[in-house]
C-alpha positions, 0 to 999 in steps of 0.5 A: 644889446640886440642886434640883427643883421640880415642880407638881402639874398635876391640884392647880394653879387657875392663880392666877398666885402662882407666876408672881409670885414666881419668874418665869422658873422658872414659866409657864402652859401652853396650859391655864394650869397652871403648869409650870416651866421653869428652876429657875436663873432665880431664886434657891432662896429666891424659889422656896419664897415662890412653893410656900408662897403656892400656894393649893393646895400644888401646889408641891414643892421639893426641895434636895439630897434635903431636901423644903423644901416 
């Protein structure tokens, strides 16, 4: 399966949200912007909690060309 998560840098306040519910796949970088590191390091379903609780929507995950959120 092939999945993509990206983070909308500009979309991100740096709650942390992310970070909670798929650590490993996130972290902050030197402005404190979520950014994602390794999508295998939790599992998908970890992974949507952490886009859909984002406060501002700024997670996108895609799984095999079907936008999840």
């Amino acid at each position: 399966m092939e999945i993509v998560v990206t983070v909308d840098v500009d979309a991100c306040m740096s709650s942390g949200e992310c970070l909670h519910w798929a650590p490993g796949v996130f972290v902050h970088d030197e402005r404190k912007k979520s950014t994602v590191v390794d999508v295998a390091a939790a599992p998908l379903d970890s992974i949507v909690e952490a886009a859909r609780r984002c406060p501002n929507f700024a997670i996108t995950v895609v799984a095999d060309g079907e936008q999840l959120v």
